[in-house]
Residue, then its C-alpha position, 0 to 999 in steps of 0.5 A: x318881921x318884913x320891913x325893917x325895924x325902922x318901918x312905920x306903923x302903917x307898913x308894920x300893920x300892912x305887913x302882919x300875916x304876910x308869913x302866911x300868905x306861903x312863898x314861891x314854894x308852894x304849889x299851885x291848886x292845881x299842882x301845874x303852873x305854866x309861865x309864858x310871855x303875854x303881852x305888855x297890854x296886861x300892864x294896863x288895868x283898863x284892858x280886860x280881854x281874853x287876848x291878854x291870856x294869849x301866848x306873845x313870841x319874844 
């Protein structure tokens, strides 16, 4: 199990079905992932526009 065998009942209960939430491996619904670089504002949960979505250059 994740975390550990010194881990605390909380994060025990926490963690159970974690195995199945499927790992990186698993394909999108749609079968298409497109990863790009936004902006750092998405870091602020009070931000909540369309802009995020918007491709930044690096």
């Amino acid at each position: 199990m994740a975390g550990g065998a010194g881990a605390g009942p909380a994060v025990q209960q926490a963690l159970e079905g974690v195995e199945d939430l499927g790992g990186p491996e698993d394909q999108p619904a749609d079968g298409h992932l497109d990863a790009r670089p936004v902006s750092t504002a998405v870091n602020n949960v009070r931000n909540n526009d369309p802009h995020l979505l918007a491709p930044v250059s690096l």
